[in-house]
C-alpha positions as CSV (number, residue, x, y, z in Angstrom):
1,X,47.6,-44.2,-5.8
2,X,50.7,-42.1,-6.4
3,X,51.9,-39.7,-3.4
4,X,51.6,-36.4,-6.3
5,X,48.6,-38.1,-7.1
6,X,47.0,-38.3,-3.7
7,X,48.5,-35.1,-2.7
8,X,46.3,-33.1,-5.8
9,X,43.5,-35.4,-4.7
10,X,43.2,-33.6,-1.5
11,X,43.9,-30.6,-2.4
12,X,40.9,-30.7,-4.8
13,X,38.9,-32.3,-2.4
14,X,39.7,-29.6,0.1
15,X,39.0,-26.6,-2.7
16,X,35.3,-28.6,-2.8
17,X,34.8,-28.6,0.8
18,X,35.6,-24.7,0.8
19,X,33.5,-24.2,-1.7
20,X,30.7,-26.0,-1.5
21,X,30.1,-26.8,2.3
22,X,30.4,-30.3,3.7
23,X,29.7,-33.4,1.5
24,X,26.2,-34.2,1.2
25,X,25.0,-30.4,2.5
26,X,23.1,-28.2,0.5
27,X,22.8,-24.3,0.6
28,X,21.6,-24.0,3.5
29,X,21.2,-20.5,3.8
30,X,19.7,-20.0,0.5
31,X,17.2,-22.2,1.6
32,X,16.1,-20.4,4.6
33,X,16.3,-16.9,2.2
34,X,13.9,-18.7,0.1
35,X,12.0,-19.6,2.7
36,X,11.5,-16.2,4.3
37,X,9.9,-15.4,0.8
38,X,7.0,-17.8,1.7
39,X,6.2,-16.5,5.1
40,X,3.0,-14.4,5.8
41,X,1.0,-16.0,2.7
42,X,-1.9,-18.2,2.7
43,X,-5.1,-18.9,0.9
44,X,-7.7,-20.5,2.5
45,X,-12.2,-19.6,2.7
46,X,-11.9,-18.0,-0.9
47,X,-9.7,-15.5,0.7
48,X,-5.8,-14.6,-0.5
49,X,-4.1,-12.9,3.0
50,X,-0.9,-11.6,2.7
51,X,1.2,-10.4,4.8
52,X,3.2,-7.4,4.2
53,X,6.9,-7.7,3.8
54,X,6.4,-11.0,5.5
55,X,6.4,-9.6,9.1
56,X,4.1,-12.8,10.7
57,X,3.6,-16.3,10.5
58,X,0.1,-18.1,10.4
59,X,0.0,-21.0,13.0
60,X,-3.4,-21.4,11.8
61,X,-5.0,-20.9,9.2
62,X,-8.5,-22.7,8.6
63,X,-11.6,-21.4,6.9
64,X,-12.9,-18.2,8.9
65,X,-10.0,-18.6,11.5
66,X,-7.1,-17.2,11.6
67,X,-3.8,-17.4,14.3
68,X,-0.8,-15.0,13.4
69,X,2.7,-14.9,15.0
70,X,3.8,-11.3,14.6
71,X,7.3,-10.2,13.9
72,X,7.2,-6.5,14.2
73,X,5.7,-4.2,16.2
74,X,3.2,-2.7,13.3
75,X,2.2,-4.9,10.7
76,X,0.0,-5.0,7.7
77,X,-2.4,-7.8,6.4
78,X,-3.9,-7.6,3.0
79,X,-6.6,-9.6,2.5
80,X,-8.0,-10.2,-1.3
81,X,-11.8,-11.7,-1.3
82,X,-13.4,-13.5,-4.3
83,X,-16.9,-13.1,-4.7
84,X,-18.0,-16.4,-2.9
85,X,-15.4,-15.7,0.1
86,X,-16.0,-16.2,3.9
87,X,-16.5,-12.6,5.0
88,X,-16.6,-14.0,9.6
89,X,-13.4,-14.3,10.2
90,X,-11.7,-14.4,13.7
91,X,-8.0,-13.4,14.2
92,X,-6.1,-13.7,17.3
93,X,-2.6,-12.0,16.8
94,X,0.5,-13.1,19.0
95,X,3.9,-11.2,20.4
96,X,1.6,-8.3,19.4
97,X,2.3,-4.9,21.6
98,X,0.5,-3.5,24.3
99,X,-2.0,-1.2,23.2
100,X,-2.0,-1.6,19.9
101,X,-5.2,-1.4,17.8
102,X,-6.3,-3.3,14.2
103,X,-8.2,-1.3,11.7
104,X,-9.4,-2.0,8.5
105,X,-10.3,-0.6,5.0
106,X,-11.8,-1.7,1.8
107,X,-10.3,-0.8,-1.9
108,X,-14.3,0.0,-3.3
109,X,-14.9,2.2,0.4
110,X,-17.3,-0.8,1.8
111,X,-17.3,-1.4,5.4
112,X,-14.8,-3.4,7.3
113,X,-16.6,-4.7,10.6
114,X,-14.1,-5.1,13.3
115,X,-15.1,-6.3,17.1
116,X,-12.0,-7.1,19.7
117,X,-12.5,-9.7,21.9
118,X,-9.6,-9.8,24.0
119,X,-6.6,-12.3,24.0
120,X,-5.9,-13.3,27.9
121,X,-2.3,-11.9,27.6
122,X,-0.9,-8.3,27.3
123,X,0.8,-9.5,23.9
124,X,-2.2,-11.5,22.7
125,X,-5.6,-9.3,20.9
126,X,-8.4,-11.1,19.3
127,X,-10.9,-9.9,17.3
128,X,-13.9,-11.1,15.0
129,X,-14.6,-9.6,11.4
130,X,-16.5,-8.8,9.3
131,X,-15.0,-8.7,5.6
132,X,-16.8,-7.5,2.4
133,X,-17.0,-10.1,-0.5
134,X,-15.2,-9.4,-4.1
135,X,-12.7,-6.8,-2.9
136,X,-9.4,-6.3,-1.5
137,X,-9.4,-5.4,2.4
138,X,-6.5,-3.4,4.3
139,X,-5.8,-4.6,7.9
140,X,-3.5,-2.6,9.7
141,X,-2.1,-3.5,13.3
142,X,0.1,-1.1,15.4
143,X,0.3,1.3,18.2
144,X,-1.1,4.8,17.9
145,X,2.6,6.2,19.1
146,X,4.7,3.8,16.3
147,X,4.5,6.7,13.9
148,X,5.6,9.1,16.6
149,X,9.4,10.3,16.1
150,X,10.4,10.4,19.6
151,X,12.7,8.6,21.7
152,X,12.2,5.2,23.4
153,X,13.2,2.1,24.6
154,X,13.7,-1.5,23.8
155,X,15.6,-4.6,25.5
156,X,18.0,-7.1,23.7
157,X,18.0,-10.6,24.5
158,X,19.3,-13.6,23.0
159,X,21.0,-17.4,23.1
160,X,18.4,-18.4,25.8
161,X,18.8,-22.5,24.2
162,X,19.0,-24.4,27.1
163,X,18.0,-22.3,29.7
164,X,14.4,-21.9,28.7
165,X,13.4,-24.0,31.5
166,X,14.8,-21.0,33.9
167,X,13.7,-17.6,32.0
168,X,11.0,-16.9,34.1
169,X,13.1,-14.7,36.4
170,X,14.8,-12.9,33.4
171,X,11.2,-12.1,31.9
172,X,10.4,-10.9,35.2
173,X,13.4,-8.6,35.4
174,X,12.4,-7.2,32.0
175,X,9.0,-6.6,32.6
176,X,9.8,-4.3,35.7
177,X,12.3,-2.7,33.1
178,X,10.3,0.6,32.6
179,X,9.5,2.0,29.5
180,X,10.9,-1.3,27.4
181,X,8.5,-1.6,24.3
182,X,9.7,-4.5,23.0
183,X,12.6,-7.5,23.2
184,X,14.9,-7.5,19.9
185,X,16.5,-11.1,20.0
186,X,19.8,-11.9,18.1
187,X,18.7,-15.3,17.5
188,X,19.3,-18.8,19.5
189,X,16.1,-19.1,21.4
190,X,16.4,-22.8,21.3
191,X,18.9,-25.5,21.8
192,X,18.4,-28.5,19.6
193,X,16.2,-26.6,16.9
194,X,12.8,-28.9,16.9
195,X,9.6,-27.9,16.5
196,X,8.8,-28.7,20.3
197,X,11.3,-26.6,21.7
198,X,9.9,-23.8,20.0
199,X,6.4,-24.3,21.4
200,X,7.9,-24.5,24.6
201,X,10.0,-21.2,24.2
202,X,6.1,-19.5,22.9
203,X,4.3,-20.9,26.0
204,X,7.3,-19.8,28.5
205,X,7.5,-16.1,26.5
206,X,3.8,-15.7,27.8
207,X,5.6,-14.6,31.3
208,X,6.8,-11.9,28.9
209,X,4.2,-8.2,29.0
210,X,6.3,-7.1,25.1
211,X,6.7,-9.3,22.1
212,X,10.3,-10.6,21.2
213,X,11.3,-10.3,17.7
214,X,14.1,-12.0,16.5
215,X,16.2,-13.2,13.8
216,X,17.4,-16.8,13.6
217,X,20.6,-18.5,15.5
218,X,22.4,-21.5,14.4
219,X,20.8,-23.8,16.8
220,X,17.7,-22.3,15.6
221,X,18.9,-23.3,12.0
222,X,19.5,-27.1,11.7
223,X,18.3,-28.7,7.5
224,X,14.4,-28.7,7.6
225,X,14.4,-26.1,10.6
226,X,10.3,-25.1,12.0
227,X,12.0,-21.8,12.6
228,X,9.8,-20.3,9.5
229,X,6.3,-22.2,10.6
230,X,6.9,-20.8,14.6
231,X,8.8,-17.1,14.1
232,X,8.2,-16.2,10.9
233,X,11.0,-14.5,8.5
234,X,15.0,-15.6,9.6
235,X,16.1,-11.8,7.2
236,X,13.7,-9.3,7.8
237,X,13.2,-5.3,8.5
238,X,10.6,-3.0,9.8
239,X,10.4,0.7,10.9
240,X,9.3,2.1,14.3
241,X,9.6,5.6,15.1
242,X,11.2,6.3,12.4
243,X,13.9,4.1,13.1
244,X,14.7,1.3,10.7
245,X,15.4,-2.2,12.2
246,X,17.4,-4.6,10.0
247,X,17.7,-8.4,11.1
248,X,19.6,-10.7,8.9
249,X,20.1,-14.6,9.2
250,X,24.0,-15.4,9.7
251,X,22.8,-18.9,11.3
252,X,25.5,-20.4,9.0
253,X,28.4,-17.9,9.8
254,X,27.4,-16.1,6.7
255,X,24.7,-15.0,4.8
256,X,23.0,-15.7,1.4
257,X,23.5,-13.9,-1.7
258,X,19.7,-13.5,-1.7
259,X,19.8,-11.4,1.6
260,X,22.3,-9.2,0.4
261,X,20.1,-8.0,-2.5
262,X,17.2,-7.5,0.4
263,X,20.0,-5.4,2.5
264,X,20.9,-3.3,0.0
265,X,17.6,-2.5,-0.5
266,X,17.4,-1.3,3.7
267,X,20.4,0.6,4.0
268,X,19.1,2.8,1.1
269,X,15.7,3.0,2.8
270,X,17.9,3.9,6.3
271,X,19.5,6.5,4.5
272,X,18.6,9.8,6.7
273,X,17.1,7.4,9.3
274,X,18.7,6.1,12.6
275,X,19.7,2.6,11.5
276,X,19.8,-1.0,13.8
277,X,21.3,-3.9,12.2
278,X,21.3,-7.5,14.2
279,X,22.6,-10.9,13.5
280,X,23.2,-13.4,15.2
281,X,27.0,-14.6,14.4
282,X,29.6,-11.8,14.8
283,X,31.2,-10.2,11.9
284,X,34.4,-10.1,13.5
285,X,35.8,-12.1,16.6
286,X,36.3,-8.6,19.0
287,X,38.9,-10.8,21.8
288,X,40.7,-13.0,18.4
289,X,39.8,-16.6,20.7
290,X,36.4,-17.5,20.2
291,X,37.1,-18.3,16.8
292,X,33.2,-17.5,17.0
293,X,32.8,-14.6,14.0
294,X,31.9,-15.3,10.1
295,X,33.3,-17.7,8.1
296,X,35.2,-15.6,5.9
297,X,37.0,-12.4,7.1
298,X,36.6,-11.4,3.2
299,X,33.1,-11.1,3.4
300,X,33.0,-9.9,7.0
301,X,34.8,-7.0,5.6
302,X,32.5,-6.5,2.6
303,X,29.3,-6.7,5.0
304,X,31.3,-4.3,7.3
305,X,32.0,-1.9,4.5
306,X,28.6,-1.9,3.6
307,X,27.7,-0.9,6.9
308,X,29.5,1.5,7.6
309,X,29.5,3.1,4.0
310,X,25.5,4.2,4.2
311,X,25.7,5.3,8.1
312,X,24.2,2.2,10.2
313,X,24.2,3.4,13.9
314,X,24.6,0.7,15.9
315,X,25.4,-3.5,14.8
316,X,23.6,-6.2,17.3
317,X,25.4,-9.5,17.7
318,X,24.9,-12.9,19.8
319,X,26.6,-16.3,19.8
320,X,29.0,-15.7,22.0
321,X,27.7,-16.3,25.4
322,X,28.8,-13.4,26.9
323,X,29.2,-9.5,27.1
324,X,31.3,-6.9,24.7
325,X,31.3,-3.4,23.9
326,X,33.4,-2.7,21.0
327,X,33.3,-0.6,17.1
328,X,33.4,-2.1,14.1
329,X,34.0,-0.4,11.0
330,X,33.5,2.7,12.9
331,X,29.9,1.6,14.3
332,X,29.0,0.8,17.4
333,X,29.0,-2.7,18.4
334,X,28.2,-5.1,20.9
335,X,27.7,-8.7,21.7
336,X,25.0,-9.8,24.2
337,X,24.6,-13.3,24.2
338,X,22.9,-14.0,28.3
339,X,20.2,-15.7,27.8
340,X,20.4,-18.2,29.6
341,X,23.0,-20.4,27.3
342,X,26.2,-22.3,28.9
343,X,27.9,-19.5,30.1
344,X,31.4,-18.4,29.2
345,X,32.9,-18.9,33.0
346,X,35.6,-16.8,32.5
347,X,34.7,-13.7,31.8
348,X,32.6,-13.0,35.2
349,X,29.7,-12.1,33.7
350,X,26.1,-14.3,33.5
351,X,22.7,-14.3,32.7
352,X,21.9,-10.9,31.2
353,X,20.0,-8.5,28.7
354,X,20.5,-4.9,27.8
355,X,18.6,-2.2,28.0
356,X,18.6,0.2,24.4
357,X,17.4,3.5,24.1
358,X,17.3,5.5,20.9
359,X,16.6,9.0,19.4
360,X,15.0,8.7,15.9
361,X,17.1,12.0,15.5
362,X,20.0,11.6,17.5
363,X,20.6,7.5,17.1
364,X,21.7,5.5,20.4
365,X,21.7,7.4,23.4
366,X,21.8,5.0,25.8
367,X,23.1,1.3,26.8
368,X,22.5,-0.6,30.1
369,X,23.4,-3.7,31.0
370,X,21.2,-5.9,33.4
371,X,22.5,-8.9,35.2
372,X,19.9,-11.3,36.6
373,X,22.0,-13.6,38.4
């Protein structure tokens, strides 16, 4: 082959690569989009239940027993019975809140029998039901105070990979956090990705008296990730206080054309609403060495304008293992990735989470960070 020759050949074969991602890789993060669409449905005892907007995963789902993951702290479970449907059901919800309470209600007014039964763990409820046959059922889970607009409190956490063995003592520091609701997670709660290390990060999170919701990390994200079957959605928002919660999937330093259509669709409903947006890559690199920040600063721009251009109040980052207060665009912005992950030695700061508080009508009033080593 001629030098010209071999000298275009790369430079189309490069043009492919940037493109269309590495040879023999498919679109990943289309994938996983397409996979949050799939999340929170299931069909099983004549029964259709589906969750809405996709904020829980079913880890079990057999005739007349049911075991959710939950991803939000309110959620809502539609339930549509045929005529020869199961109507006893038990449910046992997980990374539920504190104090929250399930009722029910029936399209034709019939009566939705409801009977808690515990769940061992502050973030664990169970409950046995009753469902009417040949109707469509309403099942609502949340705290009496989510629909209150008034300030409160929540913890961020994330890149805890490979130090899930150790989080005991962080949960512990959190838990005599007062006043936290809940743990909002940037993403990176496991190392290597594998179903089993997610079962292990569940069973250590029981140490935890909140639930954790969270979007999806890169080591959360390798091809044929669980991440969907264990956490539920990887894009996903819900509203608590009147503050809206956006958490989009960056897990391959960018994000699909899919969740851009669902985002556009939140920062309208944030409009006139205090607004949180997480991911788990940063948009920009804030120091310029990390070279840890999207893959294109084009795009990172275009999300940025976004942002900024319907009034988010405050942009959530992980993935680098560290600490950093900074603005983007204007908005408020900071990295918090002390989980538990290798640490970045020089910049003296360890194992960590912050403490958030926000004013439905005021926005962020308050950062802390907490260092437990």
């Amino acid at each position: 082959m001629s030098r010209p020759l071999a000298r275009l050949w790369a430079s189309w074969l490069a043009l492919l690569l940037a493109v269309a991602g590495p040879l023999g890789c498919t679109d990943l993060p289309t994938e996983r989009a397409e996979r949050d669409l799939q999340v929170g449905k299931v069909q099983v005892g004549g029964v259709r239940f589906d969750v809405r907007n996709g904020l829980a995963a079913f880890h079990q789902a057999t005739s007349g027993a049911l075991v959710l993951w939950l991803g939000a702290p309110s959620v809502v479970i539609e339930a549509d019975l045929s005529s020869q449907a199961v109507t006893d059901w038990s449910i046992e919800l997980r990374n539920a809140m504190p104090g929250a309470v399930l009722t029910g209600s029936a399209a034709d007014g019939a009566s939705v029998g409801i009977t808690e039964r515990g769940g061992g763990l502050p973030t664990r409820r169970g409950y046995d039901l009753v469902l009417p046959a040949g109707t469509q059922i309403e099942l609502s889970f949340g705290h009496q105070e989510a629909a209150a607009v008034a300030p409160f409190r929540f913890a961020l956490l994330s890149d805890v990979q490979n130090g899930v063995d150790r989080v005991g003592d962080l949960y512990a520091r959190i838990n005599a956090e007062p006043h936290v609701g809940f743990v909002l997670s940037a993403g990176d709660l496991v190392q290597g990705g594998s179903a089993d290390e997610m079962q292990v990060f569940q069973q250590e999170l029981e140490a935890l008296d909140v639930p954790l919701f969270s979007t999806i990390g890169n080591h959360d994200a390798p091809p044929d990730t669980p991440w969907h079957d264990w956490f539920g959605r990887g894009s996903f928002r819900f509203i608590h206080r009147d503050v809206l919660f956006s958490q989009v999937d960056s897990a391959s330093a960018t994000v699909a054309p899919l969740v851009y259509d669902w985002l556009e669709q939140w920062l309208k409903l944030g409009r006139g609403r205090v607004h949180v947006f997480t991911t788990h890559v940063p948009l920009i690199d804030p120091v310029g060495t990390r070279n840890a920040s999207f893959g294109s600063r084009g795009e990172a721009g275009r999300l940025l304008a976004m942002l900024a251009g319907d009034e988010v109040d405050v942009t959530f980052y992980g993935h680098i293992h560290s600490y950093y207060a900074f603005e983007n665009a204007g908005i408020p912005a900071f990295i918090s990735g002390g989980g538990g992950a290798f640490e970045e030695k020089v910049d003296g700061i360890g194992r960590h989470f912050m403490v958030i508080d926000i004013d439905p009508r005021r926005g962020l009033t308050g950062t802390r960070v907490v260092e437990v080593d």
